[in-house]
Short mmCIF file of the C-alpha atoms (twelve columns), coordinates in Angstrom:
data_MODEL
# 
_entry.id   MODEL 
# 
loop_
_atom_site.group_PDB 
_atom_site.id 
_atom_site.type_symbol 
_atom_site.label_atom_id 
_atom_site.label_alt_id 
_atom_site.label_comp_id 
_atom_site.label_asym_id 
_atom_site.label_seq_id 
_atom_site.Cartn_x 
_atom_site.Cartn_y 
_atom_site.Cartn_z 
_atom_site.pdbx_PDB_model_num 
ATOM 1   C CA . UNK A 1   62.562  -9.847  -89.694 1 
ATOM 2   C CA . UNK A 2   61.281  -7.677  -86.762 1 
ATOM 3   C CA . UNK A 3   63.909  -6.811  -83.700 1 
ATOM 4   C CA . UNK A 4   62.574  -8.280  -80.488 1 
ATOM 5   C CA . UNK A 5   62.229  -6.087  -77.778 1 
ATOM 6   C CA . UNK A 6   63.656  -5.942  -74.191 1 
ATOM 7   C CA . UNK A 7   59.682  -6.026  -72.690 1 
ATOM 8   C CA . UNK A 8   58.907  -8.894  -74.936 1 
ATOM 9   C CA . UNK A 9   61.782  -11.107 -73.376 1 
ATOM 10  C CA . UNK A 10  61.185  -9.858  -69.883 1 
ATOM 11  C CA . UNK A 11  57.922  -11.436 -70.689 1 
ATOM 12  C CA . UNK A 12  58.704  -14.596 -71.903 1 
ATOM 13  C CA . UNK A 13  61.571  -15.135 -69.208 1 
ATOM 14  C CA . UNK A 14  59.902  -13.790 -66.285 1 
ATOM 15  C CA . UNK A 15  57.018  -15.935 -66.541 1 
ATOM 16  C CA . UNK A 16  56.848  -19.222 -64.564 1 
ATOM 17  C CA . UNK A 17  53.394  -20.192 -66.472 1 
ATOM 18  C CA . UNK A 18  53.843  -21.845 -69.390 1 
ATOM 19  C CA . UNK A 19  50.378  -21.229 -71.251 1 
ATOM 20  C CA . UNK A 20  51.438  -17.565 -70.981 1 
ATOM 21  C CA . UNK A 21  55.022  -17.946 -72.177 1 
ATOM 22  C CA . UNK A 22  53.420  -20.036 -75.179 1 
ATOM 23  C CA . UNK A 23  51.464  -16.613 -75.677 1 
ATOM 24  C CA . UNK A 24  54.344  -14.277 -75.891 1 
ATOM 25  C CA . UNK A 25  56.097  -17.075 -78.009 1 
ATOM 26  C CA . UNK A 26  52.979  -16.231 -80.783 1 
ATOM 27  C CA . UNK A 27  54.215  -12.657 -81.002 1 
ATOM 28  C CA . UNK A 28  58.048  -13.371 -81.093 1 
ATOM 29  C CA . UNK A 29  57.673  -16.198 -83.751 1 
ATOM 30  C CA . UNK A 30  56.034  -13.519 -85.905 1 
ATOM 31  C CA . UNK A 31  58.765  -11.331 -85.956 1 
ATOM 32  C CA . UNK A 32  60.699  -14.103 -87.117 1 
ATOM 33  C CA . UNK A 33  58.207  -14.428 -89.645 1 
ATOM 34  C CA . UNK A 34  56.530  -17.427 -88.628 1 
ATOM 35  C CA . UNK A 35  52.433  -18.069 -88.098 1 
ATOM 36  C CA . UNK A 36  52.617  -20.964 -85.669 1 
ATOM 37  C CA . UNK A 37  54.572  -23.377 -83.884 1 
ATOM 38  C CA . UNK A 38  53.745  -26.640 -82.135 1 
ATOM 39  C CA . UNK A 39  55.878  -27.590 -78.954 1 
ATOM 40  C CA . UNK A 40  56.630  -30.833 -77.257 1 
ATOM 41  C CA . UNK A 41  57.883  -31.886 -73.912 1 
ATOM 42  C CA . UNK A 42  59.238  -35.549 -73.281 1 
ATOM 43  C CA . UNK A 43  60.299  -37.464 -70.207 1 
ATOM 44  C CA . UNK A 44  60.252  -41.057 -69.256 1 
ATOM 45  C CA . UNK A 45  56.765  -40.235 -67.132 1 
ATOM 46  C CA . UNK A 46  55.103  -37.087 -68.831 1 
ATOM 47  C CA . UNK A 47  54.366  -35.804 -72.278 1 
ATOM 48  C CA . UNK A 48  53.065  -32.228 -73.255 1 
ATOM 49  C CA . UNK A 49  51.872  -31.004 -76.886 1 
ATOM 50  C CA . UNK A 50  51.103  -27.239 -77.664 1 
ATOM 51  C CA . UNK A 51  50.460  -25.526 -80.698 1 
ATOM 52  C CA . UNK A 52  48.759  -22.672 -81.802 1 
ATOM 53  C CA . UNK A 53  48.390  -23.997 -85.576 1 
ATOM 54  C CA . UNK A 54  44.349  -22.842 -85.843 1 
ATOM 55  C CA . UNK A 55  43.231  -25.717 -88.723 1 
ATOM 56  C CA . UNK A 56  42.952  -29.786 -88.165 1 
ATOM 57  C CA . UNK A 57  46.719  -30.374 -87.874 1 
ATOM 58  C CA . UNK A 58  46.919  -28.543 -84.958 1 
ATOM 59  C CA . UNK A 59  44.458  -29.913 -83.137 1 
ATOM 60  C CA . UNK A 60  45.431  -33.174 -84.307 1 
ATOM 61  C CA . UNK A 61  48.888  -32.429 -82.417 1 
ATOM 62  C CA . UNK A 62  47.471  -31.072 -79.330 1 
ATOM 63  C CA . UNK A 63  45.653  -34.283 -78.786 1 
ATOM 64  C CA . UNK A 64  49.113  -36.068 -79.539 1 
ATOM 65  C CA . UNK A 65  48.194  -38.109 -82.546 1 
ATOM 66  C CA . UNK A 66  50.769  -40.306 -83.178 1 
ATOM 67  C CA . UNK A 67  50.741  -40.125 -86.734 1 
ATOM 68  C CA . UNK A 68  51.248  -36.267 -86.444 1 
ATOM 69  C CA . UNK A 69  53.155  -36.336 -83.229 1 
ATOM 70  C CA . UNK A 70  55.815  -39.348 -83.743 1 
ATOM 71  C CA . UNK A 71  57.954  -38.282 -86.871 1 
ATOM 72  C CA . UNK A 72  58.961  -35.087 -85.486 1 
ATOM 73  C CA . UNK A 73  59.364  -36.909 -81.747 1 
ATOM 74  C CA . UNK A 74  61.490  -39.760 -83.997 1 
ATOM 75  C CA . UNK A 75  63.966  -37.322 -84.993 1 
ATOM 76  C CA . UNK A 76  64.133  -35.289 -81.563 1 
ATOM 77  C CA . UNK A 77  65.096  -38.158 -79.817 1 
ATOM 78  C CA . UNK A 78  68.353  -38.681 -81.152 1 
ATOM 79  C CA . UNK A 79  69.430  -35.478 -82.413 1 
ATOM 80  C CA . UNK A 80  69.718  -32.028 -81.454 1 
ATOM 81  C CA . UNK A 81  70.028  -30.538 -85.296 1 
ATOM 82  C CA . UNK A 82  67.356  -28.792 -86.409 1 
ATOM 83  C CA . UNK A 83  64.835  -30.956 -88.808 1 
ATOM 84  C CA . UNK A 84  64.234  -28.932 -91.928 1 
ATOM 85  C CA . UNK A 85  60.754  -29.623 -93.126 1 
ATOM 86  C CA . UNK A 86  60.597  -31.190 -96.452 1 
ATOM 87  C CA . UNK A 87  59.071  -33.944 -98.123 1 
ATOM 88  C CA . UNK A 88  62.028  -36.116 -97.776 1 
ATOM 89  C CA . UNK A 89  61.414  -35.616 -93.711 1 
ATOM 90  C CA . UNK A 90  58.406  -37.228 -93.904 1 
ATOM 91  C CA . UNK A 91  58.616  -39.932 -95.951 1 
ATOM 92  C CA . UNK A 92  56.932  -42.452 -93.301 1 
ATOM 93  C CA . UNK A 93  53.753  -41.959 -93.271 1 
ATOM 94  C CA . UNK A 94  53.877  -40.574 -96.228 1 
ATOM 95  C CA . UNK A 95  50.308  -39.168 -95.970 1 
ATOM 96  C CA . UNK A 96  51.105  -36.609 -92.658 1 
ATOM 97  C CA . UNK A 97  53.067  -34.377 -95.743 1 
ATOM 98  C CA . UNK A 98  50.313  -34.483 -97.859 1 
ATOM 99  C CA . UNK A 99  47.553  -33.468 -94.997 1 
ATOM 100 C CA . UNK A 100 50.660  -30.514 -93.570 1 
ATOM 101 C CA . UNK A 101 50.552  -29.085 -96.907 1 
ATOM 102 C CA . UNK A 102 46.748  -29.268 -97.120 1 
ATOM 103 C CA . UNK A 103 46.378  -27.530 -93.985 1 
ATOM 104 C CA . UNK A 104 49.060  -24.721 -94.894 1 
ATOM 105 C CA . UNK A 105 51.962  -26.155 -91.813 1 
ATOM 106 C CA . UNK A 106 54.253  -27.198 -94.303 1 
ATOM 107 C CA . UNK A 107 57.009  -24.611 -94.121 1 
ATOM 108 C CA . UNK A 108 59.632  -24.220 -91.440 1 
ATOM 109 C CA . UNK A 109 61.851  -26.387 -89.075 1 
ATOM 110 C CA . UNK A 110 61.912  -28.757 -85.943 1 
ATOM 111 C CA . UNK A 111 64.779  -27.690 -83.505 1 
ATOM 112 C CA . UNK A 112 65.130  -30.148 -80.523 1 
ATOM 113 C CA . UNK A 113 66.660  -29.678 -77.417 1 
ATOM 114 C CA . UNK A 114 68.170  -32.212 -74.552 1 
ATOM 115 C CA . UNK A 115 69.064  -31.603 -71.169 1 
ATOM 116 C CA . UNK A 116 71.238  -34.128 -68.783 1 
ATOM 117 C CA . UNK A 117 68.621  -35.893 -67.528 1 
ATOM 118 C CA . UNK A 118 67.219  -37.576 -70.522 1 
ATOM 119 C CA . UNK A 119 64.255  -34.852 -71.218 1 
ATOM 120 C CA . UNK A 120 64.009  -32.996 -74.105 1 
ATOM 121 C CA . UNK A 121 61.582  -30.568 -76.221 1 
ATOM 122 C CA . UNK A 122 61.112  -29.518 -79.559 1 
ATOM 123 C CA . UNK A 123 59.637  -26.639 -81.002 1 
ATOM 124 C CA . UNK A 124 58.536  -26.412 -84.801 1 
ATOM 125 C CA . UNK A 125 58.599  -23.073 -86.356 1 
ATOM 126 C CA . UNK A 126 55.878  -23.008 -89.171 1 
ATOM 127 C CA . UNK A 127 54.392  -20.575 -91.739 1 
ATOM 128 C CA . UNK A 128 52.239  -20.390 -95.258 1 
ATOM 129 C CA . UNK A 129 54.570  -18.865 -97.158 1 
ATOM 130 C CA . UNK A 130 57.610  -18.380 -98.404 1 
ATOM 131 C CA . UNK A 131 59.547  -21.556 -98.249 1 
ATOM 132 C CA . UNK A 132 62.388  -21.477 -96.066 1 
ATOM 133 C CA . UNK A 133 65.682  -21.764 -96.876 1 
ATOM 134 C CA . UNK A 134 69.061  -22.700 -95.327 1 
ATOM 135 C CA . UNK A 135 70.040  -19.311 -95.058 1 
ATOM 136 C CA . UNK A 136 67.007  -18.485 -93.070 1 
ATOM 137 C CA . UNK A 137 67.778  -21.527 -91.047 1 
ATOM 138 C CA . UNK A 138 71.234  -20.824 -90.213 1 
ATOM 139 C CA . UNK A 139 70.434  -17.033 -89.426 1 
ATOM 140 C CA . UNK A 140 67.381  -17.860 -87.125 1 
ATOM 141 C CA . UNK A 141 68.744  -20.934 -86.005 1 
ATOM 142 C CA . UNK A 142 70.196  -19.604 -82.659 1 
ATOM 143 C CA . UNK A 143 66.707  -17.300 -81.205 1 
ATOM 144 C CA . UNK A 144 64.497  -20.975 -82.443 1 
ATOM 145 C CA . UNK A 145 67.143  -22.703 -80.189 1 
ATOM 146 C CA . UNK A 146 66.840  -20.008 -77.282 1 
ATOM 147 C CA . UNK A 147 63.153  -20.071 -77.423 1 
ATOM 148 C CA . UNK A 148 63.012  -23.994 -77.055 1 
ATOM 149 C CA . UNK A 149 65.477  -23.926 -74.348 1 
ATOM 150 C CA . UNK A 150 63.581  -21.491 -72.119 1 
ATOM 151 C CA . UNK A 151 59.894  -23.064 -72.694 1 
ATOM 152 C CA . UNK A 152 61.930  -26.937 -71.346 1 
ATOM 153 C CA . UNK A 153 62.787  -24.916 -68.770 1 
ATOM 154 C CA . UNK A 154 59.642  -23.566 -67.630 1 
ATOM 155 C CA . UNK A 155 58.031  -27.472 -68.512 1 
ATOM 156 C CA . UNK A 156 60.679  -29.278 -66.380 1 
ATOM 157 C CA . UNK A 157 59.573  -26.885 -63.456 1 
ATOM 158 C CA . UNK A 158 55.729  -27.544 -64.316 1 
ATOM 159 C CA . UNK A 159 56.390  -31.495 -64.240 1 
ATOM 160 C CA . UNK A 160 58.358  -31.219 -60.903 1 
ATOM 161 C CA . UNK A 161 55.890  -29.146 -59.406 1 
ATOM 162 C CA . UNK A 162 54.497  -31.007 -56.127 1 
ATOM 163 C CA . UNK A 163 50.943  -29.589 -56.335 1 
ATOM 164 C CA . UNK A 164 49.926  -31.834 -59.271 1 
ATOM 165 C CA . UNK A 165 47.493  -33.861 -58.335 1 
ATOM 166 C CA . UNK A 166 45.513  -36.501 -60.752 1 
ATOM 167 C CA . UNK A 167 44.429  -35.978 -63.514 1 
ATOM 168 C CA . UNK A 168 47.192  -34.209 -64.986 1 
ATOM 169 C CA . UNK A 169 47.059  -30.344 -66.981 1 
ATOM 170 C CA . UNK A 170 45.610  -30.019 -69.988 1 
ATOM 171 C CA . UNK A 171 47.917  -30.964 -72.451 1 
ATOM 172 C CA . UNK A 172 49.735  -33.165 -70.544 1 
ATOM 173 C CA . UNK A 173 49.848  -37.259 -71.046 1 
ATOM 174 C CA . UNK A 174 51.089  -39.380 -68.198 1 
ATOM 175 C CA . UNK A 175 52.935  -42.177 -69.737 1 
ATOM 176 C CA . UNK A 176 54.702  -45.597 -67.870 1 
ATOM 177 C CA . UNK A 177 57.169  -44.660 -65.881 1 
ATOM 178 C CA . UNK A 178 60.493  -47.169 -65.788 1 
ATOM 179 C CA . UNK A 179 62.496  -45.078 -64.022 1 
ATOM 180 C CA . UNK A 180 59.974  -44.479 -61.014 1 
ATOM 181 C CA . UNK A 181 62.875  -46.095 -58.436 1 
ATOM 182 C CA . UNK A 182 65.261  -43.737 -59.577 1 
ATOM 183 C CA . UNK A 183 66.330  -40.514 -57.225 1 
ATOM 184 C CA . UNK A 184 63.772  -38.057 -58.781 1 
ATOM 185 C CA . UNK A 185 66.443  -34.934 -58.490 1 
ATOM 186 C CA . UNK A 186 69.932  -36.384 -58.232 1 
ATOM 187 C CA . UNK A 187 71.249  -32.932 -57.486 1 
ATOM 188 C CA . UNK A 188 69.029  -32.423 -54.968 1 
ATOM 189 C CA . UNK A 189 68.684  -28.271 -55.463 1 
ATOM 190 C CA . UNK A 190 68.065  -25.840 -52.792 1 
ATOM 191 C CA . UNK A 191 64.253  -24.592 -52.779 1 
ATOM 192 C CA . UNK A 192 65.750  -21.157 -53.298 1 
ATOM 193 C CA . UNK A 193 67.889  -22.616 -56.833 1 
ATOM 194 C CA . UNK A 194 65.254  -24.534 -58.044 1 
ATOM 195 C CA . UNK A 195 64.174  -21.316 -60.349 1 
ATOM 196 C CA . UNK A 196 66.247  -18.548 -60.782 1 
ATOM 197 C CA . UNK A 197 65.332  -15.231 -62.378 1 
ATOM 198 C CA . UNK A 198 67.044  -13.684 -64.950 1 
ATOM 199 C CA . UNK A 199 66.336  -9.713  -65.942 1 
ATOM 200 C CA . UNK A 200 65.201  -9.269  -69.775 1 
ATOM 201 C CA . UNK A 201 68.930  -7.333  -69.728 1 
ATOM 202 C CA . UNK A 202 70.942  -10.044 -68.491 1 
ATOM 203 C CA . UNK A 203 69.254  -12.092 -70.728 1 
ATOM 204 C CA . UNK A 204 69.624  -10.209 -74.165 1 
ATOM 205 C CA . UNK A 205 73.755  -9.559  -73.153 1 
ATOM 206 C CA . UNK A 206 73.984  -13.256 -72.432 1 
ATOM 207 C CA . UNK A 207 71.790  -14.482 -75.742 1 
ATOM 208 C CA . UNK A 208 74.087  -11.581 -77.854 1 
ATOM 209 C CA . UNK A 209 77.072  -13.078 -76.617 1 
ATOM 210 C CA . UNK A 210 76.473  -16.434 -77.134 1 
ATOM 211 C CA . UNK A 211 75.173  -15.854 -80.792 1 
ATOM 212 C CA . UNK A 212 78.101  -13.962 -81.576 1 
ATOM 213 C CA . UNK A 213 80.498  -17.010 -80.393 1 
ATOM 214 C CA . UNK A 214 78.221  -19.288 -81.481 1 
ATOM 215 C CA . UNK A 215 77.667  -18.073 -85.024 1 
ATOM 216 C CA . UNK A 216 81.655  -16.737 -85.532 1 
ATOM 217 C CA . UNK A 217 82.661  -20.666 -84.972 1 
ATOM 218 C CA . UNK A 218 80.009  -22.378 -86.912 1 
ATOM 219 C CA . UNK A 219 81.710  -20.237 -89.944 1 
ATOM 220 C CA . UNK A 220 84.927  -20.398 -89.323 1 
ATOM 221 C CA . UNK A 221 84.236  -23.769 -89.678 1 
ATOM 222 C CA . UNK A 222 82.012  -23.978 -92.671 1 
ATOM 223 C CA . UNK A 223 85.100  -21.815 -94.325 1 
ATOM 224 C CA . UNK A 224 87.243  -24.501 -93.823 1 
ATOM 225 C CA . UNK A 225 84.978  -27.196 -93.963 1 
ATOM 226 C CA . UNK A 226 84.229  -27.130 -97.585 1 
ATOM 227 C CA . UNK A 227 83.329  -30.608 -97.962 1 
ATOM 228 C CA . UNK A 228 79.947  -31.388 -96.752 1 
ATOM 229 C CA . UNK A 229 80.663  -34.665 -95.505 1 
ATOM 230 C CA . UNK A 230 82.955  -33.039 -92.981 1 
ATOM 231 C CA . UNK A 231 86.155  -34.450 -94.903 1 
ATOM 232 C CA . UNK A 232 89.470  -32.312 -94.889 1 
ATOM 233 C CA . UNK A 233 92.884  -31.806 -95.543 1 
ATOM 234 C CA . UNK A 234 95.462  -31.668 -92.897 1 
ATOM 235 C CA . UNK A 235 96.722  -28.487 -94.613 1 
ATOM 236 C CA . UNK A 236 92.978  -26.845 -94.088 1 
ATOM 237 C CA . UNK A 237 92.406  -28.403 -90.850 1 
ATOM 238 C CA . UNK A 238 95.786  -26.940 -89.669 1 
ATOM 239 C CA . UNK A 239 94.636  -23.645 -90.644 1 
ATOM 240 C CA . UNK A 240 91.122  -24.116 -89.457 1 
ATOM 241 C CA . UNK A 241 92.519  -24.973 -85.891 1 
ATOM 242 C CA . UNK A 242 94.935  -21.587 -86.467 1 
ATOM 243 C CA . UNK A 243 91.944  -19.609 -87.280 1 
ATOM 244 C CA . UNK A 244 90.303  -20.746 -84.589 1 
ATOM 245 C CA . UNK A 245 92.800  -20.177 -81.804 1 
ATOM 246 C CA . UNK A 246 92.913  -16.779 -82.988 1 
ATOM 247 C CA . UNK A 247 89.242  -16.096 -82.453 1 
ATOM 248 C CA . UNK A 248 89.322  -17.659 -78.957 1 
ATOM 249 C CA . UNK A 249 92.265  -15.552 -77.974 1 
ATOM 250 C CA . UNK A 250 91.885  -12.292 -79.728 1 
ATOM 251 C CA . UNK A 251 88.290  -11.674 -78.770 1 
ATOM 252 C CA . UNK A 252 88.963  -12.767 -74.928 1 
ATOM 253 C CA . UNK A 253 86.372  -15.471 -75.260 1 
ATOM 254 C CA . UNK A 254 87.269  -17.262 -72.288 1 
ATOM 255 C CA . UNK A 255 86.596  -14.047 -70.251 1 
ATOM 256 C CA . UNK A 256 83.244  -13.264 -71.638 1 
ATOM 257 C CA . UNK A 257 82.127  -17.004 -70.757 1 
ATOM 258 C CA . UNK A 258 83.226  -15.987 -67.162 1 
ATOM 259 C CA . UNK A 259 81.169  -12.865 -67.419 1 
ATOM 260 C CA . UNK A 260 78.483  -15.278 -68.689 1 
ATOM 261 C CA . UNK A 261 79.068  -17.887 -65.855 1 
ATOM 262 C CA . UNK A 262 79.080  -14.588 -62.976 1 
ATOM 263 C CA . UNK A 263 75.965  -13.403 -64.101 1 
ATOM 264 C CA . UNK A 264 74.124  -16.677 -63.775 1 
ATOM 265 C CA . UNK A 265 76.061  -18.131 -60.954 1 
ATOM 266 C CA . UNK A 266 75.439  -14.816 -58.891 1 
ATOM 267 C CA . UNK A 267 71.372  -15.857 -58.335 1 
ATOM 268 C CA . UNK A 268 72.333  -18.693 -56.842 1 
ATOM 269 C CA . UNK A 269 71.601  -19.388 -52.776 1 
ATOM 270 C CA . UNK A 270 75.655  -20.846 -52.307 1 
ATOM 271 C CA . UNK A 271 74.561  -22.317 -48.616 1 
ATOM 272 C CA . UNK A 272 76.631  -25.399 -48.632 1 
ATOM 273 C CA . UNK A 273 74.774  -28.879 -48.337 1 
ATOM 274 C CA . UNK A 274 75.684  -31.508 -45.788 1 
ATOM 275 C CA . UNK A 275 78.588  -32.634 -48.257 1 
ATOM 276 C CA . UNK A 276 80.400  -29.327 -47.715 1 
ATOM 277 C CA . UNK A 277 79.524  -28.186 -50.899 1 
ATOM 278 C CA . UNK A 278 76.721  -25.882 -52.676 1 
ATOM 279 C CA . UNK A 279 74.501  -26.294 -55.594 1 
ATOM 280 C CA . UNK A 280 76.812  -25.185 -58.562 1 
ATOM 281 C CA . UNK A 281 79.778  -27.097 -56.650 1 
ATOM 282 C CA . UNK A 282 77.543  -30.540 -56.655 1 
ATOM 283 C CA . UNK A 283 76.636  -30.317 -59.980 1 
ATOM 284 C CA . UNK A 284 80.396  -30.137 -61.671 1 
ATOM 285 C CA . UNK A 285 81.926  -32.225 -59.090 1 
ATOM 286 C CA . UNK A 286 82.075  -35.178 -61.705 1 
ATOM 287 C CA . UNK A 287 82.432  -33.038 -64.940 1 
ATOM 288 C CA . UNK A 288 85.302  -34.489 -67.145 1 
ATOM 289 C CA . UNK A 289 87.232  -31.578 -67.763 1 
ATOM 290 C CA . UNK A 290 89.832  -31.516 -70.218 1 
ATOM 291 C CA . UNK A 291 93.608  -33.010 -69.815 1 
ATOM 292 C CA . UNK A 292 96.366  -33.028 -72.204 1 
ATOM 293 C CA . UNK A 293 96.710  -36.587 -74.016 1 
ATOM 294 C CA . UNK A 294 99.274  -38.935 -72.554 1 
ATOM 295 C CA . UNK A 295 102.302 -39.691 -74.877 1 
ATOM 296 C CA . UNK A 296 102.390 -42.736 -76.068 1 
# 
């Protein structure tokens, strides 16, 4: 596995297009060791399919083929665990695993992503050869999940963009809308917030910090976790909360999400709205935060 570099992020963050960021995706899946990838975009009005996967398959996804398109959509829907791609994962139709493996895209993983407002994206990770296992998964896990997150980004912009006219981009389906009474941006953003622009530094600090938090908890808990039906003692999950206390306090956690927080929170226009408050201000005001359980 090759190390990305600082100009290759830069790249991929700093551009608003997405046919370009899908181009500097190309060279940063291939340092992960993957030849293609085919991404999707999904909200109650729009639809886009990309991939780069050069054989019938690919273009079969591109033009949104159900039979190609809909099993990994089925799964993205209602989950945001990564899809490891075996036969058992596409038992229905049973026939799109026999034509990925005939056209060499049968290798690699589906990771999906959600945001609040019912969109979400997925982006599959594919190669030729070798098989990959859940090692791989685990260790690459994090950069597949980064990369989806910033291409839903730069979608959602695309599909909010005023300037589209009719017929949409290429690549892009309109589908029904049901929701078309609904306020279209509930948080009603600032022009100035609507994109924010993160340097390729900011952006490697805040992706190393969050995969070292990220991956230091998922083993903690896999350490105590033994069972993988998620079943444990009270002695283990005693320790297991221990354990994790200690991580959260002895490597100042809290205060590196604050660091994390400043550096995003500092590109944002804080001109307070007619309701006395600004953008970051709106968008918590109703966030459950946590409160100690009442006795009972």
């Amino acid at each position: 596995m090759d190390h990305w570099t600082t100009e290759q992020l830069r790249q991929l963050v700093c551009s608003k297009d997405l046919d370009s960021q899908l181009a500097q995706l190309e060279k940063l899946l291939r340092c992960l060791g993957f030849d293609c990838y085919a991404f999707s975009f999904t909200t109650p009005t729009f639809s886009i399919t990309q991939s780069n996967c050069p054989n019938p398959w690919g273009e079969r996804y591109r033009r949104h083929e159900p039979a190609v398109v809909e099993p990994l959509l089925a799964h993205s829907r209602h989950s945001s665990f990564p899809l490891l791609w075996t036969p058992e994962a596409f038992t229905s139709p049973p026939e799109l695993w026999a034509g990925a493996q005939d056209h060499g895209v049968c290798l690699g993983w589906t990771q999906p992503f959600h945001d609040e407002h019912g969109r979400f994206s997925s982006l599959s990770v594919v190669r030729q050869q070798p098989p990959v296992t859940v090692n791989e998964l685990y260790s690459k896990g994090a950069a597949v999940l980064w990369l989806v997150q910033v291409l839903h980004a730069t979608a959602t912009a695309l599909v909010n963009d005023p300037q589209w006219g009719s017929p949409a981009p290429h690549g892009i389906s309109s589908l029904p809308d049901p929701f078309k009474d609904r306020v279209e941006d509930p948080l009603k953003l600032l022009k100035e917030n609507r994109e924010i622009l993160l340097s390729g530094e900011e952006a490697i600090h805040l992706v190393a910090d969050i995969e070292y938090m990220l991956i230091s908890l998922r083993d903690i808990a896999r350490h105590y976790y033994k069972d993988v039906d998620g079943d444990i003692s009270p002695g283990d999950r005693a320790l297991y909360c221990e354990e994790t206390t200690r991580f959260i306090d002895e490597n100042q956690i809290t205060r590196r999400l604050a660091a994390m927080r400043r550096t995003i929170t500092e590109k944002f226009d804080l001109e307070l709205g007619c309701d006395d408050m600004d953008d970051i201000e709106r968008a918590v005001a109703e966030m459950d935060y946590w409160k100690p359980k009442q006795a009972t």
